[in-house]
C-alpha positions, 0 to 999 in steps of 0.5 A: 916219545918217553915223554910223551907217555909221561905227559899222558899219565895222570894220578889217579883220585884217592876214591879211584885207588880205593875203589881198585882195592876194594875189587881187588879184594874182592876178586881176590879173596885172600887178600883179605885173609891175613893167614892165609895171605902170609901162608902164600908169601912165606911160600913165594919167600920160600922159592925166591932164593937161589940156594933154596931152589938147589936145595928143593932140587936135591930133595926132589930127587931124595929126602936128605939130612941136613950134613947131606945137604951140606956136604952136596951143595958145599954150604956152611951148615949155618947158612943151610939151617937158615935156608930149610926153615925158610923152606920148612916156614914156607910149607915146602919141606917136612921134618922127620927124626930118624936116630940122630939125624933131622931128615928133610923130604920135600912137599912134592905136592906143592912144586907140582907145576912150577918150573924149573921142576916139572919133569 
């Protein structure tokens, strides 16, 4: 039967795929918008990692510093770093100084609606 549906398909013409992009595009604006296009794929980038979501978890219960995150979710401080400015690229975390320590609060307002983080 897979075969048959092998069969089935044909490629479609270099005019039809140009054709289903030009409506993409056009149903869907900011595939044309190259900031803004790389703003929602730093986003998507941003929750694609399972530590990343850990670390979203923590900060959606309180902001952390970075040796807070560290000691909590048992990861070396380099690959901490590395997770939070993705997260921070992405627009999901904000920095703040307080005395000597960096501290991270989350963008509740971005997560609103995404599971696993909808109480």
């Amino acid at each position: 039967m897979a075969e048959d549906a092998k069969e089935c398909w044909s490629l479609s013409t270099l005019e039809e795929l140009e054709q289903a992009v030009y409506i993409s595009e056009q149903r869907f604006p900011t595939l044309n918008d190259g900031s803004r296009l790389k703003q929602f794929a730093d986003f998507y980038m941003a929750l694609g990692d399972e530590t990343r979501l850990r670390i979203v978890g923590v900060l959606q219960v309180r902001d952390s510093c970075m040796c807070e995150l560290v000691d909590a979710l048992k990861i070396p401080a380099s690959t901490m770093r590395h997770h939070l400015k993705i997260l921070e690229r992405g627009g999901l975390v904000q920095i703040r100084k307080e005395g000597k320590f960096t501290v991270y609060s989350l963008q509740k307002v971005k997560i609103q609606g995404i599971q696993p983080f909808e109480e």
